[in-house]
C-alpha positions in Angstrom: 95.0 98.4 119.0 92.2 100.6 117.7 94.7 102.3 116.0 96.1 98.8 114.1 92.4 97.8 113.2 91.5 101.2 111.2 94.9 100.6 109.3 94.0 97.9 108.1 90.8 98.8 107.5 91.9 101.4 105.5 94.8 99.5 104.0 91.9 97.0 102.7 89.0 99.5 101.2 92.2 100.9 99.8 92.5 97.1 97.6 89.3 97.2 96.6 88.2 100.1 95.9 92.0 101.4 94.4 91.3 101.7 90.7 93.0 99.0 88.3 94.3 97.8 91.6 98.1 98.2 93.2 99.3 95.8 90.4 98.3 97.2 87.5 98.8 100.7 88.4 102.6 99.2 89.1 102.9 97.7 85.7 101.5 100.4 83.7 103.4 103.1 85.1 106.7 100.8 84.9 106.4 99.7 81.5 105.3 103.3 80.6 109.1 104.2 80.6 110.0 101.6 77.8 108.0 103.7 75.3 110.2 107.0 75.8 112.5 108.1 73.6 116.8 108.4 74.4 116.3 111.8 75.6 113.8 110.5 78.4 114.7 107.1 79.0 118.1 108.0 80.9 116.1 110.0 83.4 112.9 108.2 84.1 115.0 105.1 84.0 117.1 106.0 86.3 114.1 106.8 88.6 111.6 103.9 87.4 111.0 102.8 90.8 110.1 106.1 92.1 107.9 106.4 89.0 106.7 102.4 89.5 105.7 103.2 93.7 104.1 106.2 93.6 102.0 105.0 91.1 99.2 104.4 93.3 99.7 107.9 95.4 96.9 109.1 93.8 94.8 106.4 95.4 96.0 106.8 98.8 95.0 110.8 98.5 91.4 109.8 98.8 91.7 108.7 102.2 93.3 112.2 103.4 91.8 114.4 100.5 87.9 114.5 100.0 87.8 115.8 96.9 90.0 113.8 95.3 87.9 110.5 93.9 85.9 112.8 91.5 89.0 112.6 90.0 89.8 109.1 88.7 86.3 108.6 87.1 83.8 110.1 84.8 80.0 108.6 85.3 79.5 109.5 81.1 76.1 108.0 81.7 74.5 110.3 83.8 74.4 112.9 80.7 72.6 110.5 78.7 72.6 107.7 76.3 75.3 110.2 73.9 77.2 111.5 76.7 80.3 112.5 74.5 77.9 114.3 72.4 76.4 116.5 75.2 79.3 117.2 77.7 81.4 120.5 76.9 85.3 119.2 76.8 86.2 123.0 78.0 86.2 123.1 81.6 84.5 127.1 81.7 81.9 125.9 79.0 80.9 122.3 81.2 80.5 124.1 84.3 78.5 127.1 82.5 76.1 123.7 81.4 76.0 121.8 84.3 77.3 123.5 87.4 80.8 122.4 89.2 78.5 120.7 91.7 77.4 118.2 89.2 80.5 117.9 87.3 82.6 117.2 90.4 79.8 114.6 92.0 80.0 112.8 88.5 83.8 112.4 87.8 86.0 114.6 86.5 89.0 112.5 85.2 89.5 114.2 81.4 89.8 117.6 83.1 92.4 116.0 85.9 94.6 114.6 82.8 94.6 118.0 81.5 95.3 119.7 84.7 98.3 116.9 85.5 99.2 117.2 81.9 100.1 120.9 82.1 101.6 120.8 85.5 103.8 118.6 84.2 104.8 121.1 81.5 105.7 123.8 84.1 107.9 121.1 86.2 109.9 120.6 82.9 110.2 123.9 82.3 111.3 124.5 85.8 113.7 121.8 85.7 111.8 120.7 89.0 113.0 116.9 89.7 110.6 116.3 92.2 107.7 118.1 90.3 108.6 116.0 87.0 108.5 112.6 89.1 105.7 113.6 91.3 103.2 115.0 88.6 104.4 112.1 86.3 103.2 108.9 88.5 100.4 110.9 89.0 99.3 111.9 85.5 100.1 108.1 85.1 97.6 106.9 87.0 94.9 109.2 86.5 95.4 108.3 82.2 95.3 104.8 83.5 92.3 104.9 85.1 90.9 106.7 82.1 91.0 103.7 80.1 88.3 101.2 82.3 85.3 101.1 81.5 83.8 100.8 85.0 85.0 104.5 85.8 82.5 105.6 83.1 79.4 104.3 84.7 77.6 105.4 88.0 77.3 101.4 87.7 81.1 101.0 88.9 80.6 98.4 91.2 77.8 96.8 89.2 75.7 97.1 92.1 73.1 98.6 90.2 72.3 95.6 88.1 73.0 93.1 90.9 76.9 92.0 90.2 78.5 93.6 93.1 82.1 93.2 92.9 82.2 93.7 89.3 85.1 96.4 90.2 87.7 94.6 92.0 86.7 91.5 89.2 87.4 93.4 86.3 90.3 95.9 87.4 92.2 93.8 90.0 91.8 90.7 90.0 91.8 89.6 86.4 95.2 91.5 85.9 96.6 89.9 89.2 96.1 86.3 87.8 96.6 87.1 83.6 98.9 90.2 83.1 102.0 87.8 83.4 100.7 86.0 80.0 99.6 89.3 78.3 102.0 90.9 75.2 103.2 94.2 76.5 105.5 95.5 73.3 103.4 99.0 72.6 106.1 100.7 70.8 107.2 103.9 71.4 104.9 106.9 72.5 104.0 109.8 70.3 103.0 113.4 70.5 99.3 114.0 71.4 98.0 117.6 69.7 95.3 117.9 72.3 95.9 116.6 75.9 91.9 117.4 76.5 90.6 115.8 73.3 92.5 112.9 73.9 91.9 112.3 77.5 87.9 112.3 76.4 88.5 110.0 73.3 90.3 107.7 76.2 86.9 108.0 78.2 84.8 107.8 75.2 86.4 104.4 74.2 86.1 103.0 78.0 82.2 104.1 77.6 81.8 101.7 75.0 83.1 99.4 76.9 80.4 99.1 79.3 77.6 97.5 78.0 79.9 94.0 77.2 81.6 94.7 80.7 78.3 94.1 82.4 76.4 91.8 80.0 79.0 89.3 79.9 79.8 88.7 83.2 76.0 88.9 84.3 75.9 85.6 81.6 78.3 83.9 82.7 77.5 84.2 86.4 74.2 82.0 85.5 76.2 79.1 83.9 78.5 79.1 87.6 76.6 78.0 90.9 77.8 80.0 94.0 80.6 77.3 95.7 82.5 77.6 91.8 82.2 81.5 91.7 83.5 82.3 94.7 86.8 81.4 96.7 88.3 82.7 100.2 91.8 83.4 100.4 94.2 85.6 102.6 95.0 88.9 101.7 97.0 91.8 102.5 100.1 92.2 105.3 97.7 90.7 108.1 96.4 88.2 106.4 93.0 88.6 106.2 90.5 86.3 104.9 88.1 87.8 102.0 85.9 86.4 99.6 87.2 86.5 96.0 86.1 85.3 92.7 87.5 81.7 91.7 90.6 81.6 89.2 88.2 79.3 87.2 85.0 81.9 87.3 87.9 84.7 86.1 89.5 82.6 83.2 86.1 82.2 82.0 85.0 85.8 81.9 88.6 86.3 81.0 88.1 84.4 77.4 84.4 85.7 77.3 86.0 89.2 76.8 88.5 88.3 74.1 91.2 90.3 75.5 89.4 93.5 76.7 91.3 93.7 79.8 94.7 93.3 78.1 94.2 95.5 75.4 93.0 98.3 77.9 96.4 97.8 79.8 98.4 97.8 76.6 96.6 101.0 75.7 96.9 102.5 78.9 101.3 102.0 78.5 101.3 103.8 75.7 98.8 106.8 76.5 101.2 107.2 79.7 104.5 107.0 78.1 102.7 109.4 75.3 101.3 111.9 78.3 104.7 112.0 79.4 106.7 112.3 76.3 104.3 115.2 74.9 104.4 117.0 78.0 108.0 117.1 77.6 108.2 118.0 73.7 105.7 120.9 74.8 108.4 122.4 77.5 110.9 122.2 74.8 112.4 118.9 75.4 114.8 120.2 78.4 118.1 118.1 78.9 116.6 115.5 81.7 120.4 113.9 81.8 121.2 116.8 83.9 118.8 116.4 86.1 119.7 112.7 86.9 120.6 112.6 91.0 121.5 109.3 91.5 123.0 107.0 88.1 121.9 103.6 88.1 124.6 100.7 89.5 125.6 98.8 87.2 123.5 96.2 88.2 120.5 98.0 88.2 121.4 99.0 84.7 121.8 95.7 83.2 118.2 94.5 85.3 116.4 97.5 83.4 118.0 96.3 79.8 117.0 93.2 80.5 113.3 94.2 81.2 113.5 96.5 78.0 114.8 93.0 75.8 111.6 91.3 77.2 109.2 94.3 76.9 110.4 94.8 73.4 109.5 91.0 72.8 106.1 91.4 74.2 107.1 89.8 77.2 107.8 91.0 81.1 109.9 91.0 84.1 108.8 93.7 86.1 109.1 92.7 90.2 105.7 94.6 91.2 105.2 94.8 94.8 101.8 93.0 96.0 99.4 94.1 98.9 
């Protein structure tokens, strides 16, 4: 019984506190695979779930691994008001600046794209199945979680400022209720030069994010009294009754935003697909065909066109798996 109860409990600290939450994550990494070229598509298509549950493994390696959360975030603003101005993007020259100590308490999530990145050159190379799908849902999420703005701030949570919650509000919940109506049509991904430069102009654009995350919501939490901000429903495989913010309370900071969280998501796809698809090139675009185990049924073939048809509509049909 004792047992069954730290499950859970781990199970639920693993909702909120999982970055972009178990739905995004899904969503991002799934629709990832629409932006890759012919050459790709056969392979990571014909392994999209694979790529679509293990997009949250990442997550679930905090709970076993403790140095692990350093690397999904990057508190930017304990370097000061021009972080991106002040922080090395070379790992030996960073460290030379500000010790590993304080590079690893404050996030290291640029330096953990790069390292994914390159690992997932070797597994190319190699021709390593597992290491390609492995090192791919994981460089997925860790380029997702790049791109919100509340893993740039020691003010994640937004406990600092008094708007505690602010974490799962922003990066679970409003995707949970909205992502069905969002446009998802990215296009196709492209060659990035510079995995590093890029996973810090990722962060750099999240920073910027921060100040409207916060200010917003802490304005429109004065027009809402307490019994329309908050609601209680039942979540996760037991049930379990938690407090959440009100569909009403998240529509409105929804439209305050003008799209924030939807264009984050939409720019998270196509860094992923373009992670992926550079990482590749950079190998020397090995033949992925032969390293297909298992072709898709015919069914399962025609379900994935089908998603493709919509996602190049801006539309979805992705079945993503809830808590």
């Amino acid at each position: 019984m004792k047992r069954f109860a730290l499950s859970t409990l781990s199970f639920l600290l693993l909702i909120v506190c999982s970055s972009w939450g178990f739905f995004a994550h899904y969503r991002i990494n799934h629709l990832a695979v629409f932006t890759l070229p012919k050459a790709m598509a056969g392979f990571y298509e014909a392994n999209i779930n694979f790529i679509t549950e293990h997009s949250i493994s990442a997550d679930k390696k905090r709970y076993v691994d403790s140095t692990e959360a350093p690397r999904h975030y990057l508190n930017a603003d304990h370097y000061g008001k021009n972080p991106f101005a002040r922080i090395p993007q070379r790992w030996p020259d960073a460290v030379v600046k500000y010790s590993e100590d304080t590079l690893a308490k404050n996030g290291t999530v640029p330096w953990t794209i790069q390292y994914q990145y390159y690992k997932l050159v070797e597994a190319f190379k190699s021709h390593d199945t597992t290491g390609i799908l492995t090192t791919s849902a994981n460089l997925g999420h860790y380029v997702a979680d790049a791109h919100v703005p509340l893993h740039m701030t020691e003010n994640y949570d937004g406990r600092m400022s008094g708007q505690p919650g602010m974490h799962a509000l922003w990066e679970s919940r409003l995707p949970e209720l909205f992502a069905d109506n969002y446009r998802y049509n990215v296009g196709r991904a492209h060659y990035i030069q510079n995995p590093l430069k890029e996973a810090f102009r990722i962060s750099r654009v999240s920073f910027s994010e921060v100040d409207s995350v916060l200010r917003l919501e802490r304005l429109l939490s004065k027009t809402f009294p307490p019994d329309k901000k908050y609601v209680t429903e039942k979540r996760g495989k037991v049930r379990k009754q938690v407090q959440e913010f009100s569909p009403e309370y998240c529509a409105a900071y929804q439209k305050s935003m003008h799209g924030m969280v939807e264009r984050r998501m939409r720019a998270a796809i196509l860094s992923v697909g373009s992670f992926w698809y550079s990482a590749w090139v950079d190998a020397g675009q090995p033949d992925l065909n032969k390293l297909i185990e298992k072709p898709l049924s015919a069914e399962a073939k025609a379900k994935i066109q089908h998603e493709e048809l919509l996602y190049k509509q801006g539309k979805v049909l992705v079945s993503v798996k809830q808590p």
